[in-house]
C-alpha positions in Angstrom: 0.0 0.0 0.0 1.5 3.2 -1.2 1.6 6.1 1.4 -0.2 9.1 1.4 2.6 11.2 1.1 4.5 9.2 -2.0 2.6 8.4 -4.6 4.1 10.8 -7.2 6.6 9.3 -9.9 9.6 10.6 -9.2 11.8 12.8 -11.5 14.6 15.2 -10.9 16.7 17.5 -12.7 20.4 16.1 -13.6 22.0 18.3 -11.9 25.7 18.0 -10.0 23.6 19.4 -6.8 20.7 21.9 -6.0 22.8 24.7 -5.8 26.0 24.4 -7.2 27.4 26.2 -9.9 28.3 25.4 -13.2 31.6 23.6 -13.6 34.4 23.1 -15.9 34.9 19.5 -15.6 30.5 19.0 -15.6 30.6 20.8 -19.1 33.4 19.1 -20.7 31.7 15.2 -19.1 28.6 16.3 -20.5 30.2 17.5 -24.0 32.0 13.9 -23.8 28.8 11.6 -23.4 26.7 13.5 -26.3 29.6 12.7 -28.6 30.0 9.3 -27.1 34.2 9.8 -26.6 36.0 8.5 -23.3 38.6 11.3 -24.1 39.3 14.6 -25.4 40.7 14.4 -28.8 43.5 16.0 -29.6 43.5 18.5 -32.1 46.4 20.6 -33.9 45.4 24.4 -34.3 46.4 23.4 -38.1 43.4 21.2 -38.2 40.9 24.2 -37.8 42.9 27.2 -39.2 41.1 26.8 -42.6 38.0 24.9 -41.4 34.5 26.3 -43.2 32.0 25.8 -40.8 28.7 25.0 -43.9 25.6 27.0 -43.9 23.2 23.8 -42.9 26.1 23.5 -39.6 26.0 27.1 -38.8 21.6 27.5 -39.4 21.3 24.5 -37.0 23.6 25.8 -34.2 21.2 29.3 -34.6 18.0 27.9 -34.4 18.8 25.9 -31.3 20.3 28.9 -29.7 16.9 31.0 -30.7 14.8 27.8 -29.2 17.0 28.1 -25.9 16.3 32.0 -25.5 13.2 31.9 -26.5 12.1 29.5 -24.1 9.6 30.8 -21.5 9.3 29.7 -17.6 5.8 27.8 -17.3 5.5 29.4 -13.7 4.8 26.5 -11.9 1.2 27.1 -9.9 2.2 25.4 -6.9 -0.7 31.5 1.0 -0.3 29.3 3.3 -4.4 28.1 2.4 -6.1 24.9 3.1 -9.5 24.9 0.4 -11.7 22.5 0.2 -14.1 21.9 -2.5 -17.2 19.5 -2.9 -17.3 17.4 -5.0 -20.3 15.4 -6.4 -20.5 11.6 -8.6 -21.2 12.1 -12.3 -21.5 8.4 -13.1 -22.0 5.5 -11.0 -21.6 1.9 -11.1 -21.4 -0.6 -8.6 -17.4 -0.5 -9.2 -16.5 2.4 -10.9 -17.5 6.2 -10.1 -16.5 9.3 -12.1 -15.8 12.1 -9.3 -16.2 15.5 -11.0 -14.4 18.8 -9.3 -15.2 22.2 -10.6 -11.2 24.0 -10.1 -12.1 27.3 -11.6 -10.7 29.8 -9.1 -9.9 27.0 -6.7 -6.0 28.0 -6.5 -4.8 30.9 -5.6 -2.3 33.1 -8.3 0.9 32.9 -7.4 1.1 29.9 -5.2 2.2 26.8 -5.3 0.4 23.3 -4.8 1.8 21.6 -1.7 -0.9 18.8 -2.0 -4.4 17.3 -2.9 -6.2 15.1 -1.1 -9.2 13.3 -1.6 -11.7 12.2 0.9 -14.3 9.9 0.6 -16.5 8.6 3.1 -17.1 4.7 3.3 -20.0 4.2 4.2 -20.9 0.9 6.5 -21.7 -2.5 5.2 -24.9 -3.7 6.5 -24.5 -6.3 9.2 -26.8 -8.9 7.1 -24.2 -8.5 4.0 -21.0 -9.0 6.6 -22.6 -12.2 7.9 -23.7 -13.2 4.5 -20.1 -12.6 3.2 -18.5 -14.3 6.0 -19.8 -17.5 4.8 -19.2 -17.1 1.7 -15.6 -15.6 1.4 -13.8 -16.5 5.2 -10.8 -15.5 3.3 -10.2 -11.8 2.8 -12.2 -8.9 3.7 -10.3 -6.2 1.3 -10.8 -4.5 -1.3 -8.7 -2.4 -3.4 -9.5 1.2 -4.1 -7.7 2.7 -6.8 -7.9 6.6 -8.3 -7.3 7.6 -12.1 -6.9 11.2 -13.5 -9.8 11.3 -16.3 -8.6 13.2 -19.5 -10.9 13.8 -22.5 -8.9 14.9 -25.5 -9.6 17.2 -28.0 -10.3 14.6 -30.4 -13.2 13.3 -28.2 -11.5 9.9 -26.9 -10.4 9.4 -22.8 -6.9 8.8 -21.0 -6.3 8.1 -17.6 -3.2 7.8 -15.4 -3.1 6.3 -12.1 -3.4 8.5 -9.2 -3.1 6.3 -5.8 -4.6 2.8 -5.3 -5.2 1.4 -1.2 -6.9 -1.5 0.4 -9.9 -0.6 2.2 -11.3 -3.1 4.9 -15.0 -3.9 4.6 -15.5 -3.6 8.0 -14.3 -0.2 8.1 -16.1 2.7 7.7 -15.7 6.9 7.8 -13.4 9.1 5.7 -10.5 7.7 3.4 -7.5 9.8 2.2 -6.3 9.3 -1.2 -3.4 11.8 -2.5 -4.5 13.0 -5.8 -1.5 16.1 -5.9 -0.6 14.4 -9.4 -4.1 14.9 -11.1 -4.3 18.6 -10.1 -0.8 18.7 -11.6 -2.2 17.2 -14.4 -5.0 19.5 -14.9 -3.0 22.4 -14.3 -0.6 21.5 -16.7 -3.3 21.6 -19.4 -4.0 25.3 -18.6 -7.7 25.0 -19.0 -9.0 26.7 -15.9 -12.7 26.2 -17.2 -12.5 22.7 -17.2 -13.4 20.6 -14.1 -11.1 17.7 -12.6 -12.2 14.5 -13.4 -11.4 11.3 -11.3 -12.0 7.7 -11.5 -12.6 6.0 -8.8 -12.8 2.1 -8.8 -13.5 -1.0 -6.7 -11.8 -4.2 -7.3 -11.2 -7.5 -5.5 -7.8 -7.5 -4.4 -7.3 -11.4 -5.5 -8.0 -13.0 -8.9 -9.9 -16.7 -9.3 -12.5 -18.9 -8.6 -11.8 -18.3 -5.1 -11.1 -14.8 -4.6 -13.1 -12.5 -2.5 -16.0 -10.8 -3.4 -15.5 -8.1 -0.8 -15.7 -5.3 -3.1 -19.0 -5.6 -3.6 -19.7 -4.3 -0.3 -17.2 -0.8 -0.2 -19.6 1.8 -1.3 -18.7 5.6 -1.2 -21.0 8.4 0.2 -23.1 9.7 -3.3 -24.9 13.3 -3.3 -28.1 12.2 -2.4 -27.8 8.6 -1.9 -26.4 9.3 1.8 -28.8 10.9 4.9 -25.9 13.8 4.9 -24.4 16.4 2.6 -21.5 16.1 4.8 -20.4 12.5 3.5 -19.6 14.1 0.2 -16.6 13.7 -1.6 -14.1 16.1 -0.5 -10.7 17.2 -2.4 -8.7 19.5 -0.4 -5.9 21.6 -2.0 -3.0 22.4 0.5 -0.8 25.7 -0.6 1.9 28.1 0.3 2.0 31.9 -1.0 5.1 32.2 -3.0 5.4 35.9 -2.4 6.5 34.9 0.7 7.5 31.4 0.4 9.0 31.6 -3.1 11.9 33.1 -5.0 13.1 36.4 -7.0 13.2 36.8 -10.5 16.8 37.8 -11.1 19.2 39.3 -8.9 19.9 42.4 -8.7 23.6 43.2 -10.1 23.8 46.4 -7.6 23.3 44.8 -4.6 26.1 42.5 -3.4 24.5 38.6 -2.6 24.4 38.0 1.3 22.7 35.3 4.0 19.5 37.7 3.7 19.5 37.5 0.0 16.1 36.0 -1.0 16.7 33.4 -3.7 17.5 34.8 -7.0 18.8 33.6 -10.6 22.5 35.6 -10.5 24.7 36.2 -13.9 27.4 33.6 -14.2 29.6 34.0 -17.5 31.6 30.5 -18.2 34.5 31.4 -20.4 35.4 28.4 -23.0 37.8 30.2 -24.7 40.2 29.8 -21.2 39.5 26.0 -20.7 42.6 24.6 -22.7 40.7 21.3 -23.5 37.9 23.1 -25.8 41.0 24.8 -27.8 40.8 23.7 -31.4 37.6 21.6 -30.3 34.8 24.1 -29.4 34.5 26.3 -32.4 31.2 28.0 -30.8 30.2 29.4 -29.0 33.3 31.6 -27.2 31.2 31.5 -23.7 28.0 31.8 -22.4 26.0 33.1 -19.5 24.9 30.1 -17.4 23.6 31.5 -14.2 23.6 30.0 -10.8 20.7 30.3 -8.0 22.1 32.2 -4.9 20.4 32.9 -2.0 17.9 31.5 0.5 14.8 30.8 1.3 12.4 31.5 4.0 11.5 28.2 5.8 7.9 26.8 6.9 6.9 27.8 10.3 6.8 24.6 12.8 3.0 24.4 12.4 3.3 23.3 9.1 6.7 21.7 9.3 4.4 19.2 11.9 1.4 19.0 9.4 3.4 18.0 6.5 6.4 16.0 8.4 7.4 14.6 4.3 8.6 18.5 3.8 12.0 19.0 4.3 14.2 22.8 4.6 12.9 24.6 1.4 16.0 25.0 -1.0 17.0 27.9 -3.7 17.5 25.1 -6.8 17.4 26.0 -10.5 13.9 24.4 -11.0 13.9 25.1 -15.0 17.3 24.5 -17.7 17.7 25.1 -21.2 20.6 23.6 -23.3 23.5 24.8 -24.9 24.3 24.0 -28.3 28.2 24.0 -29.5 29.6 23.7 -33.0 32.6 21.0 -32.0 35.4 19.7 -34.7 35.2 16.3 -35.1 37.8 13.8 -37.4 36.3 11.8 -39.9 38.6 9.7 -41.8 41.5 11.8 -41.0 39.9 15.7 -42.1 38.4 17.8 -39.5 34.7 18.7 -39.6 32.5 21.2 -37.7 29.1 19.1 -36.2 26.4 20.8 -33.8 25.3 19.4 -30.1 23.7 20.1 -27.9 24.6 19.8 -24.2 21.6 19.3 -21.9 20.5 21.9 -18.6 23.7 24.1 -19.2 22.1 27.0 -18.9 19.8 28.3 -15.7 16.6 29.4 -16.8 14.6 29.8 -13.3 15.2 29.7 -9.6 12.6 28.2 -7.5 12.3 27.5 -3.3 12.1 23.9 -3.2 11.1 21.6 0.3 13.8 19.2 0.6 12.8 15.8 -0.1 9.8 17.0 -1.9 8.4 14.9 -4.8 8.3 16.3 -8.3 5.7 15.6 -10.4 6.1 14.7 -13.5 4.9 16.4 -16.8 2.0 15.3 -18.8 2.8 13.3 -21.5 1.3 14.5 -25.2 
């Protein structure tokens, strides 16, 4: 049974560390494993002197360098707010219910999404079915509950990706927690404010065969009015901090020297290749670039919180977005010199974000 807390694929940037700079042995590693060489070659100044770098070279190396400026931060939408919004069953089965959420104004501007969780009340299994289940299926009294984000494409057809799943006991009942943080990344990520959240909620037996359990029969969830109480709705409560206070900067400022008050920022950091003596004769562009580092620090959760959500860690100034950096390099074929374009991944710091150690990152939403 996954936990509450860890249910999010994990991905994270590559990296040396959260906060490190830029270095000149991470470049030249990274420039070796694009190429696929254990070595630097070694290359006379002769070699190049007279190299013609060919228009179809030198148009790919400028459209990947327009690509990397022109990339834009997403602003991620992650006040210290606890909302909760009702929820209410759009179709239902005896195994599978569609949960619709209506998110339109449901998180605040300029925050970001700590976590979402979804409640929903179990209700209890008459005591005629338990008995009647007892002698039929001494075995097992699960079931498993599992959640799927709903997606409807443009095109009309459906998608789903799986959200949490949980064994529920049949002779339990009240509220259940599920931690749907990855659908309302989901949604968000499609940047369709108007559209509601859709989740999938279904009962299965936990055990396959002739056998198996049919204690899933039983686990029924609290429906808009199917249960004596509005309060047995479905529940999905979105957990988030204000990143005016929480968050980082834009860009340092260059007049004002960085100190232990400085509030994260992204600060200008120009790598010269033109005074690393391995790239001589090898890195024909570009001459250096600006790569930028994340300086500063970050203001840290109060201990209310900190107790409340025990899986966040300190909150770290990381570079949470990277663009590459393409090169025009001199390789040998067959004895001649010739220019070729790569392109060397996260070389370049596009954003600065305040990051809880130990966080999960969700991943993006696959096309």
């Amino acid at each position: 049974m996954r936990s509450l807390w860890l249910c999010w694929v994990l991905w994270a940037l590559p990296l040396p560390s959260p906060r490190a700079a830029m270095t000149e042995e991470q470049i030249l590693g990274s420039l070796l494993q694009q190429l696929h060489l254990s070595e630097v070659p070694v290359l006379d100044k002769s070699d190049v002197e007279e190299l013609v770098t060919p228009a179809h070279v030198r148009a790919q190396y400028v459209a990947l360098l327009k690509r990397g400026h022109g990339a834009r931060s997403r602003g991620k939408r992650f006040s210290q707010n606890f909302r909760e919004v009702a929820g209410r069953f759009l179709v239902s089965e005896a195994s599978r219910r569609l949960l619709v959420f209506s998110m339109e104004q449901r998180l605040p501007p300029n925050s970001e999404l700590v976590q979402a969780v979804l409640r929903l009340f179990q209700e209890p299994v008459p005591e005629a079915a338990l008995r009647r289940h007892e002698l039929l299926s001494p075995r097992s009294d699960q079931a498993r509950v599992t959640i799927e984000w709903l997606h409807v494409r443009d095109d009309g057809s459906n998608r789903t990706s799986l959200i949490d799943s949980r064994l529920v006991s049949i002779q339990e009942s009240g509220w259940k927690a599920f931690d749907v943080t990855e659908a309302v990344n989901f949604w968000q990520q499609l940047s369709r404010p108007q559209e509601p959240l859709l989740l999938q909620v279904s009962v299965q037996r936990e055990h396959l065969g002739p056998l198996a359990s049919s204690a899933h029969r039983l686990v029924r969830f609290a429906s808009p009015g199917l249960s004596d109480t509005r309060q047995s709705e479905p529940q999905l409560e979105l957990h988030t901090l204000d990143l005016r206070d929480f968050g980082a900067q834009d860009n340092c400022d260059p007049e004002v020297p960085v100190t232990e008050g400085t509030r994260c920022c992204r600060q200008e950091m120009y790598i010269d290749l033109q005074g690393m003596k391995w790239a001589e004769n090898w890195v024909l562009e570009p001459p250096g670039f600006l790569a930028y580092e994340c300086v500063g620090t970050c203001q840290q959760l109060p201990e209310a919180l900190t107790f409340k959500w025990p899986f966040l860690g300190p909150r770290q100034c990381i570079a949470s977005e990277t663009t590459s950096l393409p090169m025009i390099v001199s390789i040998k074929e067959g004895g001649r010199p010739r220019p070729q374009v790569v392109s060397l991944p996260n070389m370049r710091v596009q954003k600065c974000s305040c990051v809880s150690d130990g966080a999960p990152v969700p991943r993006k939403l696959e096309p």
